[in-house]
N, C-alpha and C positions, 0 to 999 in steps of 0.2 A: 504494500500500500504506500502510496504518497505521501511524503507529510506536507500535510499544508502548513501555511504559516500568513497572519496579516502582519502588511508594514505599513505607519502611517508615512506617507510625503505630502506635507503641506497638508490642504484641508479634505484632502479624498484619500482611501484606504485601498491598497491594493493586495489584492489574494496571492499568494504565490503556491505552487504545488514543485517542491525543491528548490531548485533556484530559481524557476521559470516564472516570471510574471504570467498570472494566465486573463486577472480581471479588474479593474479598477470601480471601487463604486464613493459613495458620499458620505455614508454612516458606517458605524463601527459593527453596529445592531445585524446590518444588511451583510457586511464581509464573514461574520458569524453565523447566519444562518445558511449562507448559500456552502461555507468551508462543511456543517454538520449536513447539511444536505448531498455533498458529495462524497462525505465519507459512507453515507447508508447506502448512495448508490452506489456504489465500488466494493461493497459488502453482502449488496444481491446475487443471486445466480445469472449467469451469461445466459444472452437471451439465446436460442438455437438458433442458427444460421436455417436461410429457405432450402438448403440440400437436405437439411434432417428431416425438415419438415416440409415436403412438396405441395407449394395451392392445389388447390382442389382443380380440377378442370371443370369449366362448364360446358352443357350439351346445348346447345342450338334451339332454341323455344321451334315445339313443333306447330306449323302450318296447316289450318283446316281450310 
């Protein structure tokens, strides 16, 4: 897992995930919720790629 991490510069807060700057926002509140928001996602299961799971095919609406 990534560690995030906020830094403030001047009066907007930027997200970092390692060294990477990845998002700049305005409040502290906001760089908080979005950093716990992506830890839960990256904490979910992988979604299956469409090979595992093949669409359905549709048939052709029949003509009277």
């Amino acid at each position: 897992m990534k560690r995030y991490s906020i830094v403030r510069i001047g009066s907007e807060y930027v997200v970092q995930a390692g060294e990477t700057s990845i998002l700049k926002v305005s409040s502290r509140r906001e760089a908080d919720k979005l950093v716990v928001d992506a830890a839960e996602l990256l904490q979910q299961e992988p979604v299956p790629s469409e090979s595992e799971h093949p669409s359905i095919e549709r048939q052709a609406p029949e003509v009277s």
